[in-house]
PyMOL Python script that loads the backbone (N, CA, C, O; Angstrom):
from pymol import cmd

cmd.read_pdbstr("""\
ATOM      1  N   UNK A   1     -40.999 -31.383 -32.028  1.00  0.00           N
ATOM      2  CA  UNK A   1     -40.168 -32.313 -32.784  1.00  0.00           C
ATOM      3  C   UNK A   1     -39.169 -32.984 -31.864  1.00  0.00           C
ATOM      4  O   UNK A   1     -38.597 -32.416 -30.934  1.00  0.00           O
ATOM      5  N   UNK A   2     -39.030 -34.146 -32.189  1.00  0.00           N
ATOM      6  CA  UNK A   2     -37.845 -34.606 -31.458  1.00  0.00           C
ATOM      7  C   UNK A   2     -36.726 -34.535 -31.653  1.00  0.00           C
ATOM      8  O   UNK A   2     -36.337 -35.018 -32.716  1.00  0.00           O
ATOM      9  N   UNK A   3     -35.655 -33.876 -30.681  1.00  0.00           N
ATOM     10  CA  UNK A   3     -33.938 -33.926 -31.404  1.00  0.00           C
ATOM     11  C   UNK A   3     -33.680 -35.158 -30.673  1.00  0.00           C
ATOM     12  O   UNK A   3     -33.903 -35.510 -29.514  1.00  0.00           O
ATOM     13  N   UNK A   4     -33.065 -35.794 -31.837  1.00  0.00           N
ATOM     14  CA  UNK A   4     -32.378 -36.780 -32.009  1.00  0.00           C
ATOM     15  C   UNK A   4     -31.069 -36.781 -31.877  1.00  0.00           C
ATOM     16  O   UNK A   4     -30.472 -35.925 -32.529  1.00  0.00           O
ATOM     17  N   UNK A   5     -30.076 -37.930 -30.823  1.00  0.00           N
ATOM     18  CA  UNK A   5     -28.987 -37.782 -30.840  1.00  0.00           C
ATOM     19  C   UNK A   5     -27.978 -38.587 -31.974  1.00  0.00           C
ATOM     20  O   UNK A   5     -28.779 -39.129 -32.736  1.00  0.00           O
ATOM     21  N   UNK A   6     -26.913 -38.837 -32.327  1.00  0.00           N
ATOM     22  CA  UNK A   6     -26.041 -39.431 -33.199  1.00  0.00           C
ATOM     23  C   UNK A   6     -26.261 -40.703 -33.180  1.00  0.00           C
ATOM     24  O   UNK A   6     -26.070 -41.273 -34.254  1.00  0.00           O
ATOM     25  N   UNK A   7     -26.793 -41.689 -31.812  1.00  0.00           N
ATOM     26  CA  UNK A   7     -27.089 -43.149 -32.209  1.00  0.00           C
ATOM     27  C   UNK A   7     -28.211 -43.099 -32.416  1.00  0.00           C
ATOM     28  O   UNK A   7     -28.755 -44.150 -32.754  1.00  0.00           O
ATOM     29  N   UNK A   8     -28.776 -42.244 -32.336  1.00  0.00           N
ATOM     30  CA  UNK A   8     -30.535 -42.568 -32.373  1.00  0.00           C
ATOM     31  C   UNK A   8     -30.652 -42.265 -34.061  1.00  0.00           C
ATOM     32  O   UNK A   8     -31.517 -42.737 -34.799  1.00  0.00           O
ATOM     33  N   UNK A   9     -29.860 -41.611 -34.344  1.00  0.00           N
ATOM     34  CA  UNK A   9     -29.886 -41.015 -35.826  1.00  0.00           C
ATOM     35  C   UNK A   9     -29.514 -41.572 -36.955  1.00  0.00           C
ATOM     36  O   UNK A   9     -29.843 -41.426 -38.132  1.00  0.00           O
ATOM     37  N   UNK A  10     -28.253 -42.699 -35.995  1.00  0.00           N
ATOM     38  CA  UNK A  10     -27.840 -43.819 -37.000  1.00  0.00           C
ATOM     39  C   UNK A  10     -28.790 -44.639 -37.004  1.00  0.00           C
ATOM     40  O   UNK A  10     -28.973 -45.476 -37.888  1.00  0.00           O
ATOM     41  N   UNK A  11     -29.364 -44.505 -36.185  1.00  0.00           N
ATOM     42  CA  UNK A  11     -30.538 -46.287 -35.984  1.00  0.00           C
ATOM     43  C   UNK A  11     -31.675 -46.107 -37.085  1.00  0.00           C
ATOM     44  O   UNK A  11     -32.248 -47.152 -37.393  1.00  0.00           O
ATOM     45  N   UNK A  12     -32.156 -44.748 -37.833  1.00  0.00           N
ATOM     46  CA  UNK A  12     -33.174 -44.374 -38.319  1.00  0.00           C
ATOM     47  C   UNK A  12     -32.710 -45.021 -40.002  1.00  0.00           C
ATOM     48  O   UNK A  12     -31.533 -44.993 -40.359  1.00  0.00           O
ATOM     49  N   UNK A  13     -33.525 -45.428 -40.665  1.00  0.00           N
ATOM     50  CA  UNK A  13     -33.878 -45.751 -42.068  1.00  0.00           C
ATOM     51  C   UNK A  13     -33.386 -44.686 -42.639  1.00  0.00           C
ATOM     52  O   UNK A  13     -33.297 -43.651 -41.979  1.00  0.00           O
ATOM     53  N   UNK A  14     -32.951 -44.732 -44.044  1.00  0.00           N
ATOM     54  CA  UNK A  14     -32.494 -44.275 -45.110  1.00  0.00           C
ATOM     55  C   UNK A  14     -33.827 -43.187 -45.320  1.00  0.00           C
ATOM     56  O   UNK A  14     -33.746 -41.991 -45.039  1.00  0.00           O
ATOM     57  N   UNK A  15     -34.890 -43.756 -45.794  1.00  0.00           N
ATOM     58  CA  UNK A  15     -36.330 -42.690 -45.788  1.00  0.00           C
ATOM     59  C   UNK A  15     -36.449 -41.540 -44.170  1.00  0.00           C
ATOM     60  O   UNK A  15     -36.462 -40.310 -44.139  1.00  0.00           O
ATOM     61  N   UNK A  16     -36.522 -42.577 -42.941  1.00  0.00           N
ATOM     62  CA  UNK A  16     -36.590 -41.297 -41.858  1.00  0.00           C
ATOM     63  C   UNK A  16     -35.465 -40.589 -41.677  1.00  0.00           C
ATOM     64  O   UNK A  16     -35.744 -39.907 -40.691  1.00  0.00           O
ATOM     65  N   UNK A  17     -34.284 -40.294 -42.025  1.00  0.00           N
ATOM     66  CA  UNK A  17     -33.158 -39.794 -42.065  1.00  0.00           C
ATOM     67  C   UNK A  17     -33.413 -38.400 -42.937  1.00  0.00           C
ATOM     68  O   UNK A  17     -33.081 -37.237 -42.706  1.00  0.00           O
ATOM     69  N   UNK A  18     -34.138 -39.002 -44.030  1.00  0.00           N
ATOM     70  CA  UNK A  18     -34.145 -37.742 -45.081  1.00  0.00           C
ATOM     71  C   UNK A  18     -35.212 -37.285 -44.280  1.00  0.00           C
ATOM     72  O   UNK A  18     -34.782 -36.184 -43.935  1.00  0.00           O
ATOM     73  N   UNK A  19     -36.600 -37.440 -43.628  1.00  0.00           N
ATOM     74  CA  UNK A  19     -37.450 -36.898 -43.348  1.00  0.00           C
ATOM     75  C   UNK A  19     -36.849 -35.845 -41.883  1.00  0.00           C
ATOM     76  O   UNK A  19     -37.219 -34.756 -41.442  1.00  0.00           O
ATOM     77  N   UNK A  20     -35.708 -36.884 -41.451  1.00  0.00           N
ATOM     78  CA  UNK A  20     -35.099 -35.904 -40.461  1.00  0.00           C
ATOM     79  C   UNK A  20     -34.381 -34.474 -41.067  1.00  0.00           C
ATOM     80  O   UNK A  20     -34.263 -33.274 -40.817  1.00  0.00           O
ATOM     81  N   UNK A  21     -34.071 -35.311 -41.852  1.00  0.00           N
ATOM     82  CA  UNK A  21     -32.516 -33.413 -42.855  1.00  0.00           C
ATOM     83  C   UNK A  21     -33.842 -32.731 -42.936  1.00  0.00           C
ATOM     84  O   UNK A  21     -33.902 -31.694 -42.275  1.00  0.00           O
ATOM     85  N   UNK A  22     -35.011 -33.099 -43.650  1.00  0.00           N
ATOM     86  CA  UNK A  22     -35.760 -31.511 -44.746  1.00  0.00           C
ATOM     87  C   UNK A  22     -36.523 -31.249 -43.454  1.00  0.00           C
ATOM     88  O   UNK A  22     -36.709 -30.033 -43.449  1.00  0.00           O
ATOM     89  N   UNK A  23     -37.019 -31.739 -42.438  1.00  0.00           N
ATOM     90  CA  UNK A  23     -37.892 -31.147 -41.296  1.00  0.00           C
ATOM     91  C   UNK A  23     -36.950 -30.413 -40.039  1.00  0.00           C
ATOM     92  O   UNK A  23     -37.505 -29.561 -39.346  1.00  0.00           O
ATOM     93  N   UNK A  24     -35.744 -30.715 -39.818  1.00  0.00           N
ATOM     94  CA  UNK A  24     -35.128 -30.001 -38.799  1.00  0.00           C
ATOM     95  C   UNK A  24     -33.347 -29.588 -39.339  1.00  0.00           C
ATOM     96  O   UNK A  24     -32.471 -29.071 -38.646  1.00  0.00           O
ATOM     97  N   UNK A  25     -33.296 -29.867 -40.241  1.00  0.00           N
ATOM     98  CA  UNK A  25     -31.977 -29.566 -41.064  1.00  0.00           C
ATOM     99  C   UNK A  25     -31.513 -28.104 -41.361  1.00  0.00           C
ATOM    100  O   UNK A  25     -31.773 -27.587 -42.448  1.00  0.00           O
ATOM    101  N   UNK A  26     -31.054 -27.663 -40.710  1.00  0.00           N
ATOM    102  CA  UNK A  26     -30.491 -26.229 -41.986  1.00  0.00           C
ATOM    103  C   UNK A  26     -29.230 -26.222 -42.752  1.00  0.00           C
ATOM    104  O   UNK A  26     -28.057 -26.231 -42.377  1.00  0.00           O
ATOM    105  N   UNK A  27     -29.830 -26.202 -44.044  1.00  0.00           N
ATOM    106  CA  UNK A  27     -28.919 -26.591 -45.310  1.00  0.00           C
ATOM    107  C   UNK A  27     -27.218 -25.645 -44.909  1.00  0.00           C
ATOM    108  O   UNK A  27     -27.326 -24.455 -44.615  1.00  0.00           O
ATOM    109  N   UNK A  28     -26.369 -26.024 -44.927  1.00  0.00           N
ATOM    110  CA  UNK A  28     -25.120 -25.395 -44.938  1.00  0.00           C
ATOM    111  C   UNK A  28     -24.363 -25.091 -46.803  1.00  0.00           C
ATOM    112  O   UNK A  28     -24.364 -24.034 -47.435  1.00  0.00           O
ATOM    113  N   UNK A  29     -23.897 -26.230 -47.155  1.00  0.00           N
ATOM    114  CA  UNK A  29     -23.300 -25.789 -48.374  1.00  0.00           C
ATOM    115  C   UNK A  29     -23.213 -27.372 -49.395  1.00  0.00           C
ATOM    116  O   UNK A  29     -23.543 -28.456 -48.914  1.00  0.00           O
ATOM    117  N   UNK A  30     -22.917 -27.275 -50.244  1.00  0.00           N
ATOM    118  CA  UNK A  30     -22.752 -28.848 -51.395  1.00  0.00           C
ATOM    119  C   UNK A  30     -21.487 -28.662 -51.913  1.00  0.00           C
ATOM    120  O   UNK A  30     -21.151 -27.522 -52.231  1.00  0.00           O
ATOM    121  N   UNK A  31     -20.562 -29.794 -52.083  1.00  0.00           N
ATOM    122  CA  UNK A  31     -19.285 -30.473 -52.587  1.00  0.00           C
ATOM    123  C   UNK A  31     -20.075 -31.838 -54.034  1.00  0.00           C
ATOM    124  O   UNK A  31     -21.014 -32.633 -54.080  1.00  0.00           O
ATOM    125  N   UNK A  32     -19.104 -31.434 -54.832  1.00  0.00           N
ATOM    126  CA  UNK A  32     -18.987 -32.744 -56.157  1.00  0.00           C
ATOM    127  C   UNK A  32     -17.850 -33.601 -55.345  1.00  0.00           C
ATOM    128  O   UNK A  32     -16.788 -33.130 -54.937  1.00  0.00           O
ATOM    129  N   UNK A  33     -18.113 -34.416 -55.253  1.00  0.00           N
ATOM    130  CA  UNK A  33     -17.172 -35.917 -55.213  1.00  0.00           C
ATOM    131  C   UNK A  33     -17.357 -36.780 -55.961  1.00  0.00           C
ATOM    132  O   UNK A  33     -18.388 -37.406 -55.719  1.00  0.00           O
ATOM    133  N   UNK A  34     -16.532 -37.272 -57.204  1.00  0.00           N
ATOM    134  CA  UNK A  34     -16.823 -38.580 -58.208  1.00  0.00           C
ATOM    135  C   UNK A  34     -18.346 -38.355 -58.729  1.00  0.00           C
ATOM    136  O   UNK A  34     -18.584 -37.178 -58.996  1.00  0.00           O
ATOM    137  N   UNK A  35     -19.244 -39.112 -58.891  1.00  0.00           N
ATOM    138  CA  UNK A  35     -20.281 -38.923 -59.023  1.00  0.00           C
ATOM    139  C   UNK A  35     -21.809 -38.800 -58.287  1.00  0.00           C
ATOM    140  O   UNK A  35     -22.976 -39.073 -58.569  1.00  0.00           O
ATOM    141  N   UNK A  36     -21.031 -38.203 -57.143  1.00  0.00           N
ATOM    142  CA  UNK A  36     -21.768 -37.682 -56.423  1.00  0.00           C
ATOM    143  C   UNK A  36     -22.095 -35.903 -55.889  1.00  0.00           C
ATOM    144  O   UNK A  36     -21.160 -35.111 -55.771  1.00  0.00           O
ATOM    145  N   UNK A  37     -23.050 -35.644 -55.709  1.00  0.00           N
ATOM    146  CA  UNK A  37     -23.385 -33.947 -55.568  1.00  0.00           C
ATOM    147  C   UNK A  37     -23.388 -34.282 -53.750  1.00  0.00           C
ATOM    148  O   UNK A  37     -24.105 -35.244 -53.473  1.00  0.00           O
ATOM    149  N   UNK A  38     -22.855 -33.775 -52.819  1.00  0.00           N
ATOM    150  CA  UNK A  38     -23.458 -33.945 -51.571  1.00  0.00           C
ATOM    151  C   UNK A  38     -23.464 -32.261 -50.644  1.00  0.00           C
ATOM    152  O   UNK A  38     -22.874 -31.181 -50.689  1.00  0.00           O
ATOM    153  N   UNK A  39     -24.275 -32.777 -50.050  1.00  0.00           N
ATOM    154  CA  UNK A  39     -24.839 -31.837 -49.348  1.00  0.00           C
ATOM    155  C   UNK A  39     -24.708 -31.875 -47.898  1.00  0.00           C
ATOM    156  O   UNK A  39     -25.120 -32.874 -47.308  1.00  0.00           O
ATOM    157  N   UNK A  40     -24.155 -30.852 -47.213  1.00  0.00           N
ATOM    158  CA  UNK A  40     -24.190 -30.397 -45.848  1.00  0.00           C
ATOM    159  C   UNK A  40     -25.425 -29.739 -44.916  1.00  0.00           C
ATOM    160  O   UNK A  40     -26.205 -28.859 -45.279  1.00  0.00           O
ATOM    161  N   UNK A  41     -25.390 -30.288 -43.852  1.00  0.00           N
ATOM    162  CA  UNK A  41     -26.893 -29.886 -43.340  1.00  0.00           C
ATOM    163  C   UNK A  41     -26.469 -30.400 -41.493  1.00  0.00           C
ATOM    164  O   UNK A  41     -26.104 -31.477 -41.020  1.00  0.00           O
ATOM    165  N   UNK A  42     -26.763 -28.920 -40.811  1.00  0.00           N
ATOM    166  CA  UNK A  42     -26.877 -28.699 -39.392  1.00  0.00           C
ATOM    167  C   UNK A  42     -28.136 -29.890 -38.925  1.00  0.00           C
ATOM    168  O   UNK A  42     -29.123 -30.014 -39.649  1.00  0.00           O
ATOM    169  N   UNK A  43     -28.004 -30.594 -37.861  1.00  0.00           N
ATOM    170  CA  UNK A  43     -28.908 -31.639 -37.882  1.00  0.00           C
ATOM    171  C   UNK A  43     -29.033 -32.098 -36.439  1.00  0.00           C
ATOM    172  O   UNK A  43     -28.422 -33.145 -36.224  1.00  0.00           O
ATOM    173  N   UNK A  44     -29.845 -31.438 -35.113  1.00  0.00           N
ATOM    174  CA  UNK A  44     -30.128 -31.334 -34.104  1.00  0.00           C
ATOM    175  C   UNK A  44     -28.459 -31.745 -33.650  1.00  0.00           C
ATOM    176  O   UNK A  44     -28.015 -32.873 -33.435  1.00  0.00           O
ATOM    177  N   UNK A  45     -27.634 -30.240 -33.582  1.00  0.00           N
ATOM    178  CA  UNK A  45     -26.221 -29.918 -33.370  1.00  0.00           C
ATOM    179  C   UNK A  45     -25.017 -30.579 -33.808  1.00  0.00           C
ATOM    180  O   UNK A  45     -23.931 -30.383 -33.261  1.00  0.00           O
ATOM    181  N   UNK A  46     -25.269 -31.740 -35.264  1.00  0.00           N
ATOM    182  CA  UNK A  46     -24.460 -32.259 -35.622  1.00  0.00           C
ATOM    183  C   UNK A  46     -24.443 -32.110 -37.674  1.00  0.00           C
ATOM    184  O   UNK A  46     -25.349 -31.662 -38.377  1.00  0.00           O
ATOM    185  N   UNK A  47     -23.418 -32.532 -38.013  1.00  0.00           N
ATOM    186  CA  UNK A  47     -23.479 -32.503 -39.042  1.00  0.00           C
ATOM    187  C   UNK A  47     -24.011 -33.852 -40.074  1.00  0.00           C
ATOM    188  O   UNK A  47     -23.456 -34.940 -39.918  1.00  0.00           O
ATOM    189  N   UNK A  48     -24.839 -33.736 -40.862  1.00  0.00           N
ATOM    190  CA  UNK A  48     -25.011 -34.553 -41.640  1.00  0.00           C
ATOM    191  C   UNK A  48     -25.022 -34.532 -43.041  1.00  0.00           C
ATOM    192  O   UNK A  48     -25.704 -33.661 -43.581  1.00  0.00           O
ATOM    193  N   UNK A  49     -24.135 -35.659 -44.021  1.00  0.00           N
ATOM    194  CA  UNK A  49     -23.781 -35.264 -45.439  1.00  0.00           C
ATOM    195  C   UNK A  49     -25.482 -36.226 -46.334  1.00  0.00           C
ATOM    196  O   UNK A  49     -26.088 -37.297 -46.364  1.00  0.00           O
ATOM    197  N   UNK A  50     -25.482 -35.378 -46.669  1.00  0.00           N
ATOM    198  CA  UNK A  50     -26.817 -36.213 -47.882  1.00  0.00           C
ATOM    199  C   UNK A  50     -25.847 -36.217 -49.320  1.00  0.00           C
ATOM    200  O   UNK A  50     -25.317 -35.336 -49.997  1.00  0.00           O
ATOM    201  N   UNK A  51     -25.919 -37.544 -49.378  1.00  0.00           N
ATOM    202  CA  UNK A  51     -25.344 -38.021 -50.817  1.00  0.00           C
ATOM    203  C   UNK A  51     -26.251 -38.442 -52.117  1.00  0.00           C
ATOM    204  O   UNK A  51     -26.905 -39.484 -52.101  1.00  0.00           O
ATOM    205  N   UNK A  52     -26.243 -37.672 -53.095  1.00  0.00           N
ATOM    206  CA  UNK A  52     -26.907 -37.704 -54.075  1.00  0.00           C
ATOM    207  C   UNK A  52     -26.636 -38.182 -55.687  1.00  0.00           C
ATOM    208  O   UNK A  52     -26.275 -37.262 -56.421  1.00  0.00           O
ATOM    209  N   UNK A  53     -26.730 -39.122 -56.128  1.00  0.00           N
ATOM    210  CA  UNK A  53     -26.070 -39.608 -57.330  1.00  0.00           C
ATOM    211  C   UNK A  53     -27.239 -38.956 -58.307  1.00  0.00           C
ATOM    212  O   UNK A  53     -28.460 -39.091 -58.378  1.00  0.00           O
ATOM    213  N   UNK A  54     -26.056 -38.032 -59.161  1.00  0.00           N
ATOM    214  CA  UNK A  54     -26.541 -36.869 -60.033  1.00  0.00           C
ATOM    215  C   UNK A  54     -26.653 -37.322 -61.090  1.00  0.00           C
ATOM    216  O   UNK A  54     -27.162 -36.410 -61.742  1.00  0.00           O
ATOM    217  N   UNK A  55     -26.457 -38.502 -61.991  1.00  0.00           N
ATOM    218  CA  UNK A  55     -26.981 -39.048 -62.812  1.00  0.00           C
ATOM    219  C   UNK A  55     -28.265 -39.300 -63.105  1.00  0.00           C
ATOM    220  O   UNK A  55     -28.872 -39.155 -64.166  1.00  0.00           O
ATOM    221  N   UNK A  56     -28.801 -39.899 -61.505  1.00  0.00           N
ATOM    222  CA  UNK A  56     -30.134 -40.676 -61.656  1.00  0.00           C
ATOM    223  C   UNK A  56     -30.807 -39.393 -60.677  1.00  0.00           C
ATOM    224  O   UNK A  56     -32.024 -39.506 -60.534  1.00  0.00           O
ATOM    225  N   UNK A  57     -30.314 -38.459 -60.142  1.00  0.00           N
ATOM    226  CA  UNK A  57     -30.863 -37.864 -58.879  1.00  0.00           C
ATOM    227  C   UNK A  57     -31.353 -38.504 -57.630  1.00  0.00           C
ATOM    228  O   UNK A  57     -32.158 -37.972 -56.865  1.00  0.00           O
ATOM    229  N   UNK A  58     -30.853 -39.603 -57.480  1.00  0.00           N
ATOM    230  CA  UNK A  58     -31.223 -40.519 -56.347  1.00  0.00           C
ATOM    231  C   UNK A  58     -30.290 -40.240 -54.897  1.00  0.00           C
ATOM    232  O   UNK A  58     -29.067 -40.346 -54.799  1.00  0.00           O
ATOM    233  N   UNK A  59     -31.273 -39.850 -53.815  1.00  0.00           N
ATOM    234  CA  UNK A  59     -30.294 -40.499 -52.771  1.00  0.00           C
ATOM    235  C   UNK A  59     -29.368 -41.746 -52.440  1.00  0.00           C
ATOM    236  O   UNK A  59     -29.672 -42.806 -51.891  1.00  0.00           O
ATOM    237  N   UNK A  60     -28.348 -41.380 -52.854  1.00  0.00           N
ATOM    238  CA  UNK A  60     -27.479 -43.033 -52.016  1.00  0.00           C
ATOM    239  C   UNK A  60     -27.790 -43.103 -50.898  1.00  0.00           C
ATOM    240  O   UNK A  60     -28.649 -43.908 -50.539  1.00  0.00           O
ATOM    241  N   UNK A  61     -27.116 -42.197 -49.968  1.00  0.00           N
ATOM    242  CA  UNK A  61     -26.598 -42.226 -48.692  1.00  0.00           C
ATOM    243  C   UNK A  61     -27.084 -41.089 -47.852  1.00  0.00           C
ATOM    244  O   UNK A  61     -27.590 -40.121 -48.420  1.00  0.00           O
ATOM    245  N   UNK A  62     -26.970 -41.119 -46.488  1.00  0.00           N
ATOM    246  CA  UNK A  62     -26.991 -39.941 -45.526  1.00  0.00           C
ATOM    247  C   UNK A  62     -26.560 -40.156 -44.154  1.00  0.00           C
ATOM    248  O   UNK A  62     -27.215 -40.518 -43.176  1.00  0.00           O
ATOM    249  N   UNK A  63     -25.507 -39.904 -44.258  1.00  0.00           N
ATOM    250  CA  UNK A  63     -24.836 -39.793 -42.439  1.00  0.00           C
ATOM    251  C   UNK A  63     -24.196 -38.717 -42.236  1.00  0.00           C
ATOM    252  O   UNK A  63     -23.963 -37.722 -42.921  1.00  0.00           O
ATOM    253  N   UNK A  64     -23.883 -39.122 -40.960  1.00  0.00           N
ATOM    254  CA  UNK A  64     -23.138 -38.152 -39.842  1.00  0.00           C
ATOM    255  C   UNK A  64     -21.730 -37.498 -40.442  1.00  0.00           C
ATOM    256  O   UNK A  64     -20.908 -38.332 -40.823  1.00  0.00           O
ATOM    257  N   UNK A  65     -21.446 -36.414 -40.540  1.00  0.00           N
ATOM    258  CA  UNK A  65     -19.746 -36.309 -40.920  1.00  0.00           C
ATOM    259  C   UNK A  65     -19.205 -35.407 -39.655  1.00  0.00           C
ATOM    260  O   UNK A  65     -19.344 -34.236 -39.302  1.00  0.00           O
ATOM    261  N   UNK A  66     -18.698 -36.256 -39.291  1.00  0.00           N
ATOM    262  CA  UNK A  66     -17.533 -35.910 -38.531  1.00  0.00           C
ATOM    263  C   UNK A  66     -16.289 -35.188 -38.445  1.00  0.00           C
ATOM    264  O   UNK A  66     -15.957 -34.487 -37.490  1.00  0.00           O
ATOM    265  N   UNK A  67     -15.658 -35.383 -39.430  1.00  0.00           N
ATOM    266  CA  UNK A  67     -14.275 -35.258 -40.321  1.00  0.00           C
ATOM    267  C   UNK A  67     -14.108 -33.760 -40.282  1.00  0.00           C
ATOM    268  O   UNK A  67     -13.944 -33.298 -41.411  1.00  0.00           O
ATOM    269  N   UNK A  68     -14.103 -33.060 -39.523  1.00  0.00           N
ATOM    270  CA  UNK A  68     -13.648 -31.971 -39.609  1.00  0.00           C
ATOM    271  C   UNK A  68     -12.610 -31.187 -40.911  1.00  0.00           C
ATOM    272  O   UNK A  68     -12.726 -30.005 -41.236  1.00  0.00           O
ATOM    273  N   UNK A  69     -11.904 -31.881 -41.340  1.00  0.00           N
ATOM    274  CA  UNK A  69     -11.436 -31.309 -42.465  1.00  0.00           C
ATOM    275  C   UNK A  69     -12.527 -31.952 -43.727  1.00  0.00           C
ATOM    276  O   UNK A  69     -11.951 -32.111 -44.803  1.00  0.00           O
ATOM    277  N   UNK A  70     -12.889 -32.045 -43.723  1.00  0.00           N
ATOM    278  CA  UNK A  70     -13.979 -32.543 -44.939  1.00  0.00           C
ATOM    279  C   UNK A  70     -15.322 -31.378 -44.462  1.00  0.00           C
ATOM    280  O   UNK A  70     -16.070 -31.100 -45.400  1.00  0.00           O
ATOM    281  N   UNK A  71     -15.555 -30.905 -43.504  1.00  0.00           N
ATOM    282  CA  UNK A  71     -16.663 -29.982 -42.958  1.00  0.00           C
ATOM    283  C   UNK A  71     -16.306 -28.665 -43.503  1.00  0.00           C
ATOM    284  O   UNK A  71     -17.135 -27.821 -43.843  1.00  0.00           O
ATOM    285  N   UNK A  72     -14.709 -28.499 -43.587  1.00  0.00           N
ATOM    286  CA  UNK A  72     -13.925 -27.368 -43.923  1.00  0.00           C
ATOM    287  C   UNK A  72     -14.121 -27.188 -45.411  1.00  0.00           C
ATOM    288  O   UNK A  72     -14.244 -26.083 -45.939  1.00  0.00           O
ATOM    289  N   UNK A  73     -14.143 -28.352 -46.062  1.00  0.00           N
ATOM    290  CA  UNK A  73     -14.423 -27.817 -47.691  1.00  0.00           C
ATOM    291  C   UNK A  73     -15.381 -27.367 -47.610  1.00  0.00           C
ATOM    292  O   UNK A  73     -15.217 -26.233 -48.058  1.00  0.00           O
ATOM    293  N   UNK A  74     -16.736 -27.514 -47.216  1.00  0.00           N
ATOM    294  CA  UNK A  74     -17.463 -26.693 -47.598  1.00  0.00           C
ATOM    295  C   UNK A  74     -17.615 -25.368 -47.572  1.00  0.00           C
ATOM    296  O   UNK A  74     -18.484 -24.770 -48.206  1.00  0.00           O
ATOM    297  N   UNK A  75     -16.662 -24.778 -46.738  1.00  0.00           N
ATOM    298  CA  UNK A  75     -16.544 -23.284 -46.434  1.00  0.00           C
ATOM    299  C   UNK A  75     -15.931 -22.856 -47.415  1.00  0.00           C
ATOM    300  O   UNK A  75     -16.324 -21.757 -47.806  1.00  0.00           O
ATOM    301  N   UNK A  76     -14.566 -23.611 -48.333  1.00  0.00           N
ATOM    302  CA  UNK A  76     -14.206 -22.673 -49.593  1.00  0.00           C
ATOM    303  C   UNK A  76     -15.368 -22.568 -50.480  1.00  0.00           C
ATOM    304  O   UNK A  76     -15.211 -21.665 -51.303  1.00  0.00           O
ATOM    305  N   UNK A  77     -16.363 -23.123 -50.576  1.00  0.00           N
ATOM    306  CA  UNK A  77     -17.321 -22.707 -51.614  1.00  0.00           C
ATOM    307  C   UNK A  77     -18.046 -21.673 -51.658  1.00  0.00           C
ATOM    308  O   UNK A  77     -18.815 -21.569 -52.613  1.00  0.00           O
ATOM    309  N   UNK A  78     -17.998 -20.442 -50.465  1.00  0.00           N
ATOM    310  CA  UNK A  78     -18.264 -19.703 -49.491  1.00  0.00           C
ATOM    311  C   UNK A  78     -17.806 -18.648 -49.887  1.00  0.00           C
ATOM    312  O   UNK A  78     -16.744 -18.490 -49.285  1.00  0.00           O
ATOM    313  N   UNK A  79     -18.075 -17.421 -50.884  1.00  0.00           N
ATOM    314  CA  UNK A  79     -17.378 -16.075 -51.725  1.00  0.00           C
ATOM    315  C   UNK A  79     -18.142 -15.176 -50.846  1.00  0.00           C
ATOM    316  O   UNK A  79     -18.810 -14.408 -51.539  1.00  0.00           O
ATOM    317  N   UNK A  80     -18.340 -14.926 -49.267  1.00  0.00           N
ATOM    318  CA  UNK A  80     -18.999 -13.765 -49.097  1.00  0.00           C
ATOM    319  C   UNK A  80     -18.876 -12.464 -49.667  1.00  0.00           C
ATOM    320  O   UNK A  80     -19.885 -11.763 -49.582  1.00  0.00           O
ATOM    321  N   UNK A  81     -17.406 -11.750 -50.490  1.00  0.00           N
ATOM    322  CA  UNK A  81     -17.831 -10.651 -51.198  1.00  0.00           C
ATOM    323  C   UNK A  81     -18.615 -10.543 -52.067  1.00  0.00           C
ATOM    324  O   UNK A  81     -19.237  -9.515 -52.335  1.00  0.00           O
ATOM    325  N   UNK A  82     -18.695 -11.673 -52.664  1.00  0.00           N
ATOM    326  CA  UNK A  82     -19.582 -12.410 -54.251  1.00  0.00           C
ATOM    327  C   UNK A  82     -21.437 -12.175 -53.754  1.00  0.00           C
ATOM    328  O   UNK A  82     -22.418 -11.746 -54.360  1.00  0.00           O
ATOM    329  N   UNK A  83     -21.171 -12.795 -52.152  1.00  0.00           N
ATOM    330  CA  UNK A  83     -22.422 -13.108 -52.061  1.00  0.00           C
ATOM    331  C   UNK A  83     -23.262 -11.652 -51.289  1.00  0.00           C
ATOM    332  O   UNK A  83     -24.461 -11.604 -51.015  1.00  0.00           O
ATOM    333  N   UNK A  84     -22.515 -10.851 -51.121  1.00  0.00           N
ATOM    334  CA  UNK A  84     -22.916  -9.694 -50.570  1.00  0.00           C
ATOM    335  C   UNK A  84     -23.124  -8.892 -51.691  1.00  0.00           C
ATOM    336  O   UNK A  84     -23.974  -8.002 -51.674  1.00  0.00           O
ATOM    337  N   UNK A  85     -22.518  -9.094 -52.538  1.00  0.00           N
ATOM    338  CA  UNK A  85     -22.673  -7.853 -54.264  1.00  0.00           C
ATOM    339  C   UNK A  85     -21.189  -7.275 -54.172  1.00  0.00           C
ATOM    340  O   UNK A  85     -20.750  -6.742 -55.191  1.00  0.00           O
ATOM    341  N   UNK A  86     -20.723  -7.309 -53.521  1.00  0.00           N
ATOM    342  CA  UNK A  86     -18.905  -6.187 -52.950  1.00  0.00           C
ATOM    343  C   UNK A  86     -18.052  -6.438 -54.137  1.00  0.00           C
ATOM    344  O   UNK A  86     -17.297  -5.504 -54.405  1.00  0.00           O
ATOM    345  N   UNK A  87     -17.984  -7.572 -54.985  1.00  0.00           N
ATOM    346  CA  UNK A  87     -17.211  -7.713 -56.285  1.00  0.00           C
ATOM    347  C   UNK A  87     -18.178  -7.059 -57.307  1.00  0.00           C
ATOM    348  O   UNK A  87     -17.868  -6.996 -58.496  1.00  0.00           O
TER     349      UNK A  87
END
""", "prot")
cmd.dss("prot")
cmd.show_as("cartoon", "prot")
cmd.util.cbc("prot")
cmd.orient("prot")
């Protein structure tokens, strides 16, 4: 497979983007924003958000996130005692 770097990744179509997340992606965690469900995903050493409008279930969007405090929400969603059985 090819890893792809951040311009090469922007340069790719809305369709090869997604074919990039589900073939070399490992899913991290999902945030609600407005009316959107999005999703976090490891993406040949970078992060990428897949945006999903949960109405229609349609992809909007999919890029790069950067934003380090926006990378951070996804970790409160993150109950490892919950997710171990410990509660």
């Amino acid at each position: 497979m090819h890893k792809y770097d951040k311009k090469e990744f922007r340069s790719l179509s809305l369709p090869k983007r997604y074919r990039v997340v589900q073939e070399e992606g490992e899913y991290i965690g999902v945030r609600q924003l407005g009316d959107h469900r999005v999703h976090l995903y490891a993406v040949c050493g970078f992060y990428v958000e897949l945006w999903i409008l949960f109405s229609i279930q349609q992809i909007h969007w999919i890029e790069i996130q950067e934003n380090q405090s926006i990378i951070n929400e996804y970790g409160s969603n993150i109950n490892v005692r919950k997710d171990l059985g410990l509660d």
